[in-house]
C-alpha positions as protocol buffer text, in pm:
chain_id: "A"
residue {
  index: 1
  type: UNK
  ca { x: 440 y: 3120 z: -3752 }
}
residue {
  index: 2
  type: UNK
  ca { x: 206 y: 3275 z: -3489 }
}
residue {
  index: 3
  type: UNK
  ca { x: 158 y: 2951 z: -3309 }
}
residue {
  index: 4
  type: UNK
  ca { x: 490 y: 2891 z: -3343 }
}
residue {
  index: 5
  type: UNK
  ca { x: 576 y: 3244 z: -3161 }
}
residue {
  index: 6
  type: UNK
  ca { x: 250 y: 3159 z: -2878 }
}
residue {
  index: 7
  type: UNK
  ca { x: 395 y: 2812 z: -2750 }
}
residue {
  index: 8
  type: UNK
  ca { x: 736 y: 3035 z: -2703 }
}
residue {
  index: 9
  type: UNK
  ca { x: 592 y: 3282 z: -2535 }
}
residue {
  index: 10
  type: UNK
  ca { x: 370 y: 3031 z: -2279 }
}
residue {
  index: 11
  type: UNK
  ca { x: 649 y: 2833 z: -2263 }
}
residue {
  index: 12
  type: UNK
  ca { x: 859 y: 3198 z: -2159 }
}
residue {
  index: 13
  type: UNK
  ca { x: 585 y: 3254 z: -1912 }
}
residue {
  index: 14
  type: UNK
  ca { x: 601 y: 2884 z: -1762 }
}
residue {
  index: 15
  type: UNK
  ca { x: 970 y: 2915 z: -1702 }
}
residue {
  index: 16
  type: UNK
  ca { x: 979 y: 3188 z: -1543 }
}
residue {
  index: 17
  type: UNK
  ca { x: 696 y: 3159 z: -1340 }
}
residue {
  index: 18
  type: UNK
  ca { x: 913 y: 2804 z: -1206 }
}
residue {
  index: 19
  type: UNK
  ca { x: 1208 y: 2986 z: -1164 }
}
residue {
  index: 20
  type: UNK
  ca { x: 1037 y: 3249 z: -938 }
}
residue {
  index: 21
  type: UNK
  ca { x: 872 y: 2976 z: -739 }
}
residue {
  index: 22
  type: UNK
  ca { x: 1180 y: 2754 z: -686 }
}
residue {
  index: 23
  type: UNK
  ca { x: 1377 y: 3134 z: -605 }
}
residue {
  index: 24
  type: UNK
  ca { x: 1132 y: 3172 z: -277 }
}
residue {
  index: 25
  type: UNK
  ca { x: 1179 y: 2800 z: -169 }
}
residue {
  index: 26
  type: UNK
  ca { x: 1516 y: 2886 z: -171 }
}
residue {
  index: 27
  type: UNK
  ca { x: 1491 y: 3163 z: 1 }
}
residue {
  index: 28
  type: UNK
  ca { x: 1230 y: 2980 z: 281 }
}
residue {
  index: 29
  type: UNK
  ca { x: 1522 y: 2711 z: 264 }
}
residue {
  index: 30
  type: UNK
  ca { x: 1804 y: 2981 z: 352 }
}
residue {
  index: 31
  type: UNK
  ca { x: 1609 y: 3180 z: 593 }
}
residue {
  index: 32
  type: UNK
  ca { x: 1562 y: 2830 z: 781 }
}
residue {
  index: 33
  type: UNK
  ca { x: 1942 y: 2804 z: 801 }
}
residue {
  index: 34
  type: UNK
  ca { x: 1959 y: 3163 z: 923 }
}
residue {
  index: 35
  type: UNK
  ca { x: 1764 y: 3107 z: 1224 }
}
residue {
  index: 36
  type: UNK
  ca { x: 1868 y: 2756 z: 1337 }
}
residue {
  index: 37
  type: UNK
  ca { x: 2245 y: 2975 z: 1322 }
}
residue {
  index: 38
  type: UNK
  ca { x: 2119 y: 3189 z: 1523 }
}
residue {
  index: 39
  type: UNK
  ca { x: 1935 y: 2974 z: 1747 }
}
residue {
  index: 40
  type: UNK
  ca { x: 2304 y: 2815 z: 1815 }
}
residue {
  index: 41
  type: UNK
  ca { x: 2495 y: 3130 z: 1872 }
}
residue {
  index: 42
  type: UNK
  ca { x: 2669 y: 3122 z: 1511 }
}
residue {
  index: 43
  type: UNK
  ca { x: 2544 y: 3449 z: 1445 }
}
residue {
  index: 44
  type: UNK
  ca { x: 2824 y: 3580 z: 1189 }
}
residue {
  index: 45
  type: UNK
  ca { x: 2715 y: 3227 z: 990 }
}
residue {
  index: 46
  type: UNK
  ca { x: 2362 y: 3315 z: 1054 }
}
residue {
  index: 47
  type: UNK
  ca { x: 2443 y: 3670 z: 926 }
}
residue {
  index: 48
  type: UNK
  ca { x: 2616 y: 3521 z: 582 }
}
residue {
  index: 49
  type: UNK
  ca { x: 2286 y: 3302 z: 539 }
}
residue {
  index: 50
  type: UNK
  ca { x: 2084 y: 3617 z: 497 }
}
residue {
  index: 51
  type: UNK
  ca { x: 2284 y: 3803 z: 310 }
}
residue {
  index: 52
  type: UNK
  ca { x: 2277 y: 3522 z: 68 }
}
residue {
  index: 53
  type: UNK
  ca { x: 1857 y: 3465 z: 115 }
}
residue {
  index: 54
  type: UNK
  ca { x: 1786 y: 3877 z: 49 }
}
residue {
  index: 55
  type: UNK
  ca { x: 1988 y: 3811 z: -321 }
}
residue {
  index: 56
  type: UNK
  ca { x: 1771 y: 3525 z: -459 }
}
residue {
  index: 57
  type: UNK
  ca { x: 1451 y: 3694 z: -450 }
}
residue {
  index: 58
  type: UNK
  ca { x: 1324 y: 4073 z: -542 }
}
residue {
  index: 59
  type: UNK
  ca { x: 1139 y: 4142 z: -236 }
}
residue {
  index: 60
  type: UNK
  ca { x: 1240 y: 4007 z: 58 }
}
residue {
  index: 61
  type: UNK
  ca { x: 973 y: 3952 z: 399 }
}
residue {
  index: 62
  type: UNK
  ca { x: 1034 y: 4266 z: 693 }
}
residue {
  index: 63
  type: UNK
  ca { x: 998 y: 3972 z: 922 }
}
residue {
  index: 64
  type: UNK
  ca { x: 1330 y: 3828 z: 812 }
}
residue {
  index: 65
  type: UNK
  ca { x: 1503 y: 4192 z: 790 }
}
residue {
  index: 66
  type: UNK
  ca { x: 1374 y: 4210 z: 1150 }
}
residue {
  index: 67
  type: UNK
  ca { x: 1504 y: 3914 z: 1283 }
}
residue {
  index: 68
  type: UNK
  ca { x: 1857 y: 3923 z: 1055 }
}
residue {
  index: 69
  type: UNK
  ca { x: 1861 y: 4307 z: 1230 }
}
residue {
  index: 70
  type: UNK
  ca { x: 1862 y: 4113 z: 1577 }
}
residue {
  index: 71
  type: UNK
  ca { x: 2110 y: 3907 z: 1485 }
}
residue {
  index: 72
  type: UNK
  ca { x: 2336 y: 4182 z: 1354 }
}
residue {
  index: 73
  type: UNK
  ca { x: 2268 y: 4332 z: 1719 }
}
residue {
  index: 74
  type: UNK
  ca { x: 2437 y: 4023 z: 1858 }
}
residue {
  index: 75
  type: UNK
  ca { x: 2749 y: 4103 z: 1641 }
}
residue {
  index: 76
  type: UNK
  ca { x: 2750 y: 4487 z: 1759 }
}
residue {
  index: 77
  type: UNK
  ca { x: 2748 y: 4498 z: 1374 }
}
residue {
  index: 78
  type: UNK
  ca { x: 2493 y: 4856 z: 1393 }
}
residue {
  index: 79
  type: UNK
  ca { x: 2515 y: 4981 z: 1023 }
}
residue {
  index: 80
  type: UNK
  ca { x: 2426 y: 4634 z: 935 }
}
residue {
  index: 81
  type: UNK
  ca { x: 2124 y: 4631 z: 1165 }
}
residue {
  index: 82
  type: UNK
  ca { x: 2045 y: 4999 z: 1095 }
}
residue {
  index: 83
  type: UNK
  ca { x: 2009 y: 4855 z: 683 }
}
residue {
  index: 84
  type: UNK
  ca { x: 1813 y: 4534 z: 787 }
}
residue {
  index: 85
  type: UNK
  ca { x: 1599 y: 4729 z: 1035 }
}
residue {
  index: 86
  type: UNK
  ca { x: 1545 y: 5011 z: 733 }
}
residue {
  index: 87
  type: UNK
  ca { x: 1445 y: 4785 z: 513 }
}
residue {
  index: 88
  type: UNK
  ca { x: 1229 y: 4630 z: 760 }
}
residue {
  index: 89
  type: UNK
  ca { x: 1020 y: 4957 z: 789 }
}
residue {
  index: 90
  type: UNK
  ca { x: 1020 y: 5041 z: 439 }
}
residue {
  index: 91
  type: UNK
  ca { x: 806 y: 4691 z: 434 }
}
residue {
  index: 92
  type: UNK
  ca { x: 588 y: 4827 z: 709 }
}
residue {
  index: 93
  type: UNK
  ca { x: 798 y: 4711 z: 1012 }
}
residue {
  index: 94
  type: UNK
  ca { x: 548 y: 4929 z: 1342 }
}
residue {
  index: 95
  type: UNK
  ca { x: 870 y: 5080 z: 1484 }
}
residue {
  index: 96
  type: UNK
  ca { x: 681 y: 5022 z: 1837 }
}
residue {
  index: 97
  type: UNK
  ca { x: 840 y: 4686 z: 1771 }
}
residue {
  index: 98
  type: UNK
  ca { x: 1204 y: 4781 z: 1740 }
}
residue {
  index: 99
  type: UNK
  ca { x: 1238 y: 4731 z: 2143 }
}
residue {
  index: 100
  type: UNK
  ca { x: 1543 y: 4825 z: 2336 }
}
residue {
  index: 101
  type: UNK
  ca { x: 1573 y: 4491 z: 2525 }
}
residue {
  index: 102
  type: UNK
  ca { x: 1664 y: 4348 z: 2194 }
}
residue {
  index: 103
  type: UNK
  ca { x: 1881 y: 4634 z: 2054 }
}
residue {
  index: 104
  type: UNK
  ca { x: 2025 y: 4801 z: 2334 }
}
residue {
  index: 105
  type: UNK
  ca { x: 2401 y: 4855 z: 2170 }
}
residue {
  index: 106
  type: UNK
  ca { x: 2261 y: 4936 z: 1851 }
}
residue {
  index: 107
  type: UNK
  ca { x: 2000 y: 5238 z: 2078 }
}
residue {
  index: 108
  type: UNK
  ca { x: 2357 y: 5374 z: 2176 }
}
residue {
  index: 109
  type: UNK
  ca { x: 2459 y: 5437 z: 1868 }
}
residue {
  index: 110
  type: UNK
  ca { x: 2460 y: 5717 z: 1571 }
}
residue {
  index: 111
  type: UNK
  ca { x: 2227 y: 5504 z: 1379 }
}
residue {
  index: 112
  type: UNK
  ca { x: 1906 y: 5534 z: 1612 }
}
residue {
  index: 113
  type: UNK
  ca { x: 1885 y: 5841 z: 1562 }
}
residue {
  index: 114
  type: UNK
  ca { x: 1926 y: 5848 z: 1228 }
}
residue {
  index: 115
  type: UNK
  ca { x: 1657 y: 5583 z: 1199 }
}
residue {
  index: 116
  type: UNK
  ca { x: 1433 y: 5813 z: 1384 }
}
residue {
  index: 117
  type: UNK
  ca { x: 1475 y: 6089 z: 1177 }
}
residue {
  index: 118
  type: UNK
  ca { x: 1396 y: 5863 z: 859 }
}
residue {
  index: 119
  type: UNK
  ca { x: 1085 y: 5695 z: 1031 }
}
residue {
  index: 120
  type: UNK
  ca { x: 853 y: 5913 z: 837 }
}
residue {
  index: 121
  type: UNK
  ca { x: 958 y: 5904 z: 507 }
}
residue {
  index: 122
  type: UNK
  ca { x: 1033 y: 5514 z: 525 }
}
residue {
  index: 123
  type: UNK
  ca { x: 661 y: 5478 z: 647 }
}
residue {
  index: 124
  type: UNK
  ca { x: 547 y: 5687 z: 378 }
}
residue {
  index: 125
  type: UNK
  ca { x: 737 y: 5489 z: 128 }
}
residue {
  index: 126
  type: UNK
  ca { x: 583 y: 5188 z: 254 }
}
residue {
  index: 127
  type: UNK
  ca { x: 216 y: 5313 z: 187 }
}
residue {
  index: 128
  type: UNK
  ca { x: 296 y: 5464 z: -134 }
}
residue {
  index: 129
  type: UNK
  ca { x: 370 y: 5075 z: -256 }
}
residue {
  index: 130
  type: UNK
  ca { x: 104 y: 4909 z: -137 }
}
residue {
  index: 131
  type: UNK
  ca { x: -314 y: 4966 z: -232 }
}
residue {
  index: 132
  type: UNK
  ca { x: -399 y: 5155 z: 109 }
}
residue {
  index: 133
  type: UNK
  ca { x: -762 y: 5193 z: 36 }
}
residue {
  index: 134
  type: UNK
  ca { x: -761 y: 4766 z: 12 }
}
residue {
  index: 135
  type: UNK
  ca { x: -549 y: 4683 z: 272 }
}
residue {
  index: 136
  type: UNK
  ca { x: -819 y: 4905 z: 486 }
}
residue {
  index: 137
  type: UNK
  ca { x: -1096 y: 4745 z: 366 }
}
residue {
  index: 138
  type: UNK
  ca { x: -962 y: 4389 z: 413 }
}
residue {
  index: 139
  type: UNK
  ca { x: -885 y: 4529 z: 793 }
}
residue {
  index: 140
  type: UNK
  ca { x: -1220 y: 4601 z: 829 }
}
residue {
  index: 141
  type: UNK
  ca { x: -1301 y: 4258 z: 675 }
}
residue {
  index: 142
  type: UNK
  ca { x: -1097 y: 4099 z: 937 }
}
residue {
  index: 143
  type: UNK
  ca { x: -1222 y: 4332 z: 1215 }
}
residue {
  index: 144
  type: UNK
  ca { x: -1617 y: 4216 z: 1136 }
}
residue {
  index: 145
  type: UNK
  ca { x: -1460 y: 3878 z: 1143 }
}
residue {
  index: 146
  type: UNK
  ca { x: -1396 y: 3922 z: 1495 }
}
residue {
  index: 147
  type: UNK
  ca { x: -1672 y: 4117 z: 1591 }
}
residue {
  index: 148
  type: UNK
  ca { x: -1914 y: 3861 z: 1450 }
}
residue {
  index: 149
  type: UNK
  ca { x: -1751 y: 3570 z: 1697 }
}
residue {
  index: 150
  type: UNK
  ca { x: -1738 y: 3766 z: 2037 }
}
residue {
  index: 151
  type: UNK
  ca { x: -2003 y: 3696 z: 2280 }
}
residue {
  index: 152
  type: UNK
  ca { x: -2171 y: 4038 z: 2333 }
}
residue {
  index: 153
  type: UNK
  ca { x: -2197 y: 4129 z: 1948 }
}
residue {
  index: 154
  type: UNK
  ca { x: -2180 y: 3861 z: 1797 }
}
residue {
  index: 155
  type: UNK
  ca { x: -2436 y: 3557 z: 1708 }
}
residue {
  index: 156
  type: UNK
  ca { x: -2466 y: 3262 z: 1457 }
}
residue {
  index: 157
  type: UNK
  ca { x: -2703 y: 3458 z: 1214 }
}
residue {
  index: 158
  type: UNK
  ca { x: -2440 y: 3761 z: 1224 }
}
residue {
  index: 159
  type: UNK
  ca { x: -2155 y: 3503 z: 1206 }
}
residue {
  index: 160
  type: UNK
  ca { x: -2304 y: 3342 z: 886 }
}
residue {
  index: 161
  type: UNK
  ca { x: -2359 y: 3663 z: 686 }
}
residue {
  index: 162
  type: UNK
  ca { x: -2012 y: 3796 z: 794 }
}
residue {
  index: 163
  type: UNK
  ca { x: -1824 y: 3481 z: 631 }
}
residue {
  index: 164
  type: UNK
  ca { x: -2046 y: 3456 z: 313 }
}
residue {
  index: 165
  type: UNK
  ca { x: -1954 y: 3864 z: 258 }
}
residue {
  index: 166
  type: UNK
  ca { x: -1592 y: 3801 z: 317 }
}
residue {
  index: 167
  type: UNK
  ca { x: -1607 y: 3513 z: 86 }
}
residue {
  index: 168
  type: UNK
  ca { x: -1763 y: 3634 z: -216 }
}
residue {
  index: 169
  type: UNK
  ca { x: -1583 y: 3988 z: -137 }
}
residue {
  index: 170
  type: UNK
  ca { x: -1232 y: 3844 z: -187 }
}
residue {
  index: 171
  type: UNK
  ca { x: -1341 y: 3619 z: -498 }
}
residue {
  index: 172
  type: UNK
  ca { x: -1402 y: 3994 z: -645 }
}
residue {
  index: 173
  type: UNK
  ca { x: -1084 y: 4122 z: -508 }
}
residue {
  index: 174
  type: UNK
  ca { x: -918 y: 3816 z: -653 }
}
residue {
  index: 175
  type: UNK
  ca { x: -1043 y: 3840 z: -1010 }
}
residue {
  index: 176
  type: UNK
  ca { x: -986 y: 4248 z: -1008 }
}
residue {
  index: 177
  type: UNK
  ca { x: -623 y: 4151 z: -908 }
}
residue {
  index: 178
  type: UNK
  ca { x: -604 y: 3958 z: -1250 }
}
residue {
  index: 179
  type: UNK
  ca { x: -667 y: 3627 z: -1084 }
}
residue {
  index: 180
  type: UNK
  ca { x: -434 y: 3669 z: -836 }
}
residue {
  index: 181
  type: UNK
  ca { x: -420 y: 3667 z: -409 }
}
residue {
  index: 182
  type: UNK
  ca { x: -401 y: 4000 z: -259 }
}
residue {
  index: 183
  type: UNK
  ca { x: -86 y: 3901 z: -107 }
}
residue {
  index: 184
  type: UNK
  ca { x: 203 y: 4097 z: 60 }
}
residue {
  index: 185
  type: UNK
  ca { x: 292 y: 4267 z: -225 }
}
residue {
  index: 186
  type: UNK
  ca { x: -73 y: 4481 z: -267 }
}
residue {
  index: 187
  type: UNK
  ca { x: -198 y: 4529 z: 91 }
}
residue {
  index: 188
  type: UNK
  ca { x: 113 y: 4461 z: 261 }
}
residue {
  index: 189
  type: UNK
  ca { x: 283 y: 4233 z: 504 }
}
residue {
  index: 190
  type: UNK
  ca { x: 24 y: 4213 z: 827 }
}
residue {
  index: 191
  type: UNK
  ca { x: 205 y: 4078 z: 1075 }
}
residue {
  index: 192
  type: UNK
  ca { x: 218 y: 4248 z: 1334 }
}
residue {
  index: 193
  type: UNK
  ca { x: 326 y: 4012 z: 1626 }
}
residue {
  index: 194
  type: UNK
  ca { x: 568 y: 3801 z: 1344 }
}
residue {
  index: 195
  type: UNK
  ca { x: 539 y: 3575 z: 1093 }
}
residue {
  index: 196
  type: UNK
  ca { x: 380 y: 3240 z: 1326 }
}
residue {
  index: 197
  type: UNK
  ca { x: 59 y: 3421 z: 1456 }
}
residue {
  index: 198
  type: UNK
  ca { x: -224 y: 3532 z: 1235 }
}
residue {
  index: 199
  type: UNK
  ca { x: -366 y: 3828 z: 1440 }
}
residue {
  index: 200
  type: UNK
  ca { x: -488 y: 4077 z: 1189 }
}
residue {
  index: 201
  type: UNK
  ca { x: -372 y: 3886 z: 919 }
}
residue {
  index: 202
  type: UNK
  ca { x: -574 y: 3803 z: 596 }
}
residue {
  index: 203
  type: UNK
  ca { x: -562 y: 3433 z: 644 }
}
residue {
  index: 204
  type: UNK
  ca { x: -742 y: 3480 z: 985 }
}
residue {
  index: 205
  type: UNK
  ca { x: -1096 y: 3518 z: 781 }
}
residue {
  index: 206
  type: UNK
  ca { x: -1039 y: 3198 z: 605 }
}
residue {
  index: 207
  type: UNK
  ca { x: -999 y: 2992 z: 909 }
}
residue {
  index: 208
  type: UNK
  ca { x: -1369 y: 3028 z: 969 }
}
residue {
  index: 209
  type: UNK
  ca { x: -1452 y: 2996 z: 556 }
}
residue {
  index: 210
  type: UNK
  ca { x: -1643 y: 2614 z: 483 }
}
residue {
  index: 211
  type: UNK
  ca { x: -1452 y: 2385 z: 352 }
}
residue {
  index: 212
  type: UNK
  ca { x: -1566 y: 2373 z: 6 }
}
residue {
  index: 213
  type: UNK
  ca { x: -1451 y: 2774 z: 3 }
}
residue {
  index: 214
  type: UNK
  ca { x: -1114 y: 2668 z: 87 }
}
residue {
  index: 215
  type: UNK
  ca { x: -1109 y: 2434 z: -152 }
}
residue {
  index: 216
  type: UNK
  ca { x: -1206 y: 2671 z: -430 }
}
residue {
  index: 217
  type: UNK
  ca { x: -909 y: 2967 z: -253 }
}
residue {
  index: 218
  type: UNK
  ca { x: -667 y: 2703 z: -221 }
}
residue {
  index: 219
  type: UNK
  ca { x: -478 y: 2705 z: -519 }
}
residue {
  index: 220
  type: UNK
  ca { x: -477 y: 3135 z: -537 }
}
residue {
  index: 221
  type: UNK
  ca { x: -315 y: 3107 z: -188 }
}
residue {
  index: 222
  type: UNK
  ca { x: -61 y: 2804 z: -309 }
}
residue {
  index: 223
  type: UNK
  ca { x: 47 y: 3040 z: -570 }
}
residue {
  index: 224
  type: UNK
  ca { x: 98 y: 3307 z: -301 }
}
residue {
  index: 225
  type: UNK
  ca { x: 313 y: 3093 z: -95 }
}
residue {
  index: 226
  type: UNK
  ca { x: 554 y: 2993 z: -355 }
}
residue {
  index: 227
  type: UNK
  ca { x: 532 y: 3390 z: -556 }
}
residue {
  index: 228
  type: UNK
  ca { x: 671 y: 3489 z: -172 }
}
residue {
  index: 229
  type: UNK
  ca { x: 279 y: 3692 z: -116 }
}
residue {
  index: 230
  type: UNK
  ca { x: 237 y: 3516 z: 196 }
}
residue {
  index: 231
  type: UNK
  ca { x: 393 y: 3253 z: 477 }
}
residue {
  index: 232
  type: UNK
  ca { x: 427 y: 2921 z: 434 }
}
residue {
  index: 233
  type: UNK
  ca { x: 280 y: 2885 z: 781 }
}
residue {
  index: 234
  type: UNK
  ca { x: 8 y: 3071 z: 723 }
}
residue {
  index: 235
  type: UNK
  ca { x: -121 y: 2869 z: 418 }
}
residue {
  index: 236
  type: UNK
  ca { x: -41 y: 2522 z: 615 }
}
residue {
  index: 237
  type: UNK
  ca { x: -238 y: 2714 z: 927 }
}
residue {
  index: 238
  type: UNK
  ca { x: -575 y: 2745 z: 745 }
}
residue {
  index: 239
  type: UNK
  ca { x: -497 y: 2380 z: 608 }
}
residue {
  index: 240
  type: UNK
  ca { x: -468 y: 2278 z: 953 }
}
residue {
  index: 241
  type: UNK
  ca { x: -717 y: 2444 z: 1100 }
}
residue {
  index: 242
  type: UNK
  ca { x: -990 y: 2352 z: 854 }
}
residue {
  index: 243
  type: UNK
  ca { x: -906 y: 1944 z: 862 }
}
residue {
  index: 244
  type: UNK
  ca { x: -833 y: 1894 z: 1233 }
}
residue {
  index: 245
  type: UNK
  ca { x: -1157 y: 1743 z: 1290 }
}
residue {
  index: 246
  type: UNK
  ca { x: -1125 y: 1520 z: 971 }
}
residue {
  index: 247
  type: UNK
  ca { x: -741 y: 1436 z: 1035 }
}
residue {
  index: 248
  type: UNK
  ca { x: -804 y: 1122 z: 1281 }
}
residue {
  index: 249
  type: UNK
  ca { x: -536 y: 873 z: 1336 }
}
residue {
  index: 250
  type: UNK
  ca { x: -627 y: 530 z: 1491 }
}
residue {
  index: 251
  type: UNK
  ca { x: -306 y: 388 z: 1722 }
}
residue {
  index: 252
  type: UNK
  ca { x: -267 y: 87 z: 1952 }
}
residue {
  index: 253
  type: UNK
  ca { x: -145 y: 178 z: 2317 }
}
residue {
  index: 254
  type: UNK
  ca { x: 133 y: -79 z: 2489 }
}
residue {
  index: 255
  type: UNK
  ca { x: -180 y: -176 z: 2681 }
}
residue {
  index: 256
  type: UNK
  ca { x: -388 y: -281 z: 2381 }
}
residue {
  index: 257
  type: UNK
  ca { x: -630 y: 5 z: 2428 }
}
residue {
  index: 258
  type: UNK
  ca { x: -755 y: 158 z: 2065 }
}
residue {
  index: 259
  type: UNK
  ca { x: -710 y: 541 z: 2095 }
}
residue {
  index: 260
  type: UNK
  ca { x: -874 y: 783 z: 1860 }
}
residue {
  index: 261
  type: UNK
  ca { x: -620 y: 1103 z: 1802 }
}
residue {
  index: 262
  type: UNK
  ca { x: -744 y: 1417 z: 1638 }
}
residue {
  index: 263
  type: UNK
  ca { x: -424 y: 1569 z: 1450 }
}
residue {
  index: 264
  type: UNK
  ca { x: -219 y: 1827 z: 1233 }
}
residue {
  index: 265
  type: UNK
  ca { x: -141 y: 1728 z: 812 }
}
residue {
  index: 266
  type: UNK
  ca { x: 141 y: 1986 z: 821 }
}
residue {
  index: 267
  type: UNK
  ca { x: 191 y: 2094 z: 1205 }
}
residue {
  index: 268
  type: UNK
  ca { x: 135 y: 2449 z: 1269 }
}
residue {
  index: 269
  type: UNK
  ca { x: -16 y: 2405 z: 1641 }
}
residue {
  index: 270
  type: UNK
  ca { x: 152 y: 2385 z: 1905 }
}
residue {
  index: 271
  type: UNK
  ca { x: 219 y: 2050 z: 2180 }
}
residue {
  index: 272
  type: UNK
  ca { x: 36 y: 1867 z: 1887 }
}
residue {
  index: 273
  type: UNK
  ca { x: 12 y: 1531 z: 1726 }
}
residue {
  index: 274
  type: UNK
  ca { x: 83 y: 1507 z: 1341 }
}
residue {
  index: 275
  type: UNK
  ca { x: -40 y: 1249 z: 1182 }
}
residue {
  index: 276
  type: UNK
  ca { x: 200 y: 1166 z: 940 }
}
residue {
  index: 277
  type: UNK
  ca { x: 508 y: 1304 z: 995 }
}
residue {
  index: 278
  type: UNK
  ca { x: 697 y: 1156 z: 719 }
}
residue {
  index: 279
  type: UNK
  ca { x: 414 y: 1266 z: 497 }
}
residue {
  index: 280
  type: UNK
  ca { x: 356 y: 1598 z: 650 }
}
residue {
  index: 281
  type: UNK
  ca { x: 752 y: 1709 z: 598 }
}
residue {
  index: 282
  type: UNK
  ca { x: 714 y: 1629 z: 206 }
}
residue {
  index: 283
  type: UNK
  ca { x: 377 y: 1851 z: 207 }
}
residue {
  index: 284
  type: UNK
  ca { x: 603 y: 2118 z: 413 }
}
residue {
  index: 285
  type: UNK
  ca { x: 872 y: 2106 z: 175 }
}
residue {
  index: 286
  type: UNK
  ca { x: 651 y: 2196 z: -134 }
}
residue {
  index: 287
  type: UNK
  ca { x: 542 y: 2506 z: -1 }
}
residue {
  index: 288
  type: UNK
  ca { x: 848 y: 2647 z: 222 }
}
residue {
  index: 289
  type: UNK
  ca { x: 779 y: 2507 z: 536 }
}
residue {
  index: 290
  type: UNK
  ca { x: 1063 y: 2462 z: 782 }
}
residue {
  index: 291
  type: UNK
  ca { x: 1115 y: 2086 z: 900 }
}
residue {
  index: 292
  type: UNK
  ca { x: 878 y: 1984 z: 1209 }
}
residue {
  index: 293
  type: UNK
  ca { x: 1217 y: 1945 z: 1427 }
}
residue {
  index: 294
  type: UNK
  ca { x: 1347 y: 2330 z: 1328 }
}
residue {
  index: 295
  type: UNK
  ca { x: 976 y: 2516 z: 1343 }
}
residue {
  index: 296
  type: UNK
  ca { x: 878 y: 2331 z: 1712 }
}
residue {
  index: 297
  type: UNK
  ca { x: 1234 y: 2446 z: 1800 }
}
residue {
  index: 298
  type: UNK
  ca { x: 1212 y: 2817 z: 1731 }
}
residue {
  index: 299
  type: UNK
  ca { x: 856 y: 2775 z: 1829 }
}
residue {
  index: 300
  type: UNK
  ca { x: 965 y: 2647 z: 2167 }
}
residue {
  index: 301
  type: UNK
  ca { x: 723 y: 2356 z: 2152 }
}
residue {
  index: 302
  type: UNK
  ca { x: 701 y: 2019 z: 2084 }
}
residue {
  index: 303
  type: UNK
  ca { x: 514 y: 1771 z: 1861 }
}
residue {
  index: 304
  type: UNK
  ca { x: 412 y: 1411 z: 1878 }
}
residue {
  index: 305
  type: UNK
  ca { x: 424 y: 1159 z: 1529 }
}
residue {
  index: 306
  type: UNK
  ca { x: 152 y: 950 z: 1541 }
}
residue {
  index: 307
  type: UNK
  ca { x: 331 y: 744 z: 1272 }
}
């Protein structure tokens, strides 16, 4: 009878644990929709995407609140962009970033101020969700990251003994989090200049891990991407970044001539050549990722398929 009542309960846990995934590839899937809308001036469509994308998961990303509150904006819609931008800060939206070029009508109105008034308390909220004391030390992680690669302070030795700290450091932090990534939900969302860019981010460190390292983090940060604790982007980034020099593709010029071509398995730079496209938009649909064609688009680059 008790093994009976385990294999229900792991098989309880499994389920779920599938339906939460499959929820935030939805949601990835959705938010897509919302900004290619947007991108082609059909805001009040791109508006009823994200209404639909903030139901199918608990805690949806500031970065999309932001971004659905500038499209609101474009609708002079300004209690919807005073809730999007609200919720935005409650999930540690800077309000240095709420800028009046993109929200002059919605400056004009009632709500501003009343967004003003509530900036404390909405950034108190914020920290009174997260683990402060670990989100600082991470920063501080991330900060000797840097400091260990710039010219004046920094040198291999010091470089070296930086990584192997921040490595074994966030193994720890990893199995005191019950085996799981200090994603967005324990030290935050660190964006600060959006969701493409990595600047203070978490997954900055691990672009400069080995690649055995990343190997052993991968599946923690897999996990994270599809338990919506961190971009899709930002996990295909450090894949990206870590292979470039491994991902070579051979092709055969109109002239004959053999070229050698150093490329991207997912496509997360930008003006670069993915190897496999076909291949890399199956690996970007298993974790979130917005086709090559949409993300180049709102990236306002391009890419090249070297097959």
């Amino acid at each position: 009878m008790k093994k009976y009542i385990l294999i229900l309960v792991c098989f309880a846990c499994f389920f779920t644990v599938r339906v939460y995934s499959q929820n935030y590839l939805e949601y990835y899937k959705k938010i897509n929709d919302a900004e290619i809308n947007n991108l082609n001036g059909n805001y009040a469509k791109s508006d009823s995407l994200y209404h639909i994308a903030f139901t199918l998961v608990k805690k949806p990303f500031k970065e999309d609140y932001f971004l659905a509150a500038k499209n609101s904006e474009k609708l002079g819609d300004c209690q919807t962009t005073y809730n999007h931008l609200q919720l935005s800060l409650k999930n540690g939206l800077s309000f240095k970033r709420i800028k009046t070029k993109d929200f002059r009508n919605f400056k004009e109105s009632t709500f501003w101020r009343k967004l003003k008034a509530e900036k404390k308390q909405l950034e108190e909220t914020y920290l009174s969700n997260i683990n402060v004391s670990l989100r600082d030390e991470i920063r501080e992680m991330i900060k000797q990251d840097q400091k260990a690669r710039r010219p004046i302070f920094g040198s291999w030795k010091q470089t070296k003994k930086t990584d192997y700290y921040n490595y074994n450091r966030l193994l720890k932090i990893i199995e005191e989090n019950n085996n799981k990534w200090p994603g967005f939900s324990i030290i935050g969302e660190n964006t600060p200049k959006g969701k493409y860019d990595v600047t203070d981010n978490i997954s900055l460190m691990l672009l400069h891990f080995k690649r055995k390292q990343i190997k052993t983090l991968k599946p923690y940060i897999l996990d994270a991407v599809l338990k919506g604790e961190m971009y899709p982007y930002h996990f295909a980034r450090i894949i990206d970044y870590k292979y470039f020099g491994d991902a070579i593709k051979i092709t055969k010029e109109s002239s004959g001539k053999i070229k050698i071509n150093t490329c991207n398995k997912y496509g997360t730079y930008l003006n670069t050549k993915i190897c496999d496209c076909k291949k890399a938009e199956i690996e970007r649909e298993k974790i979130g990722f917005e086709p090559l064609k949409d993300y180049y688009r709102k990236r306002k680059s391009k890419f090249k398929c070297l097959k």
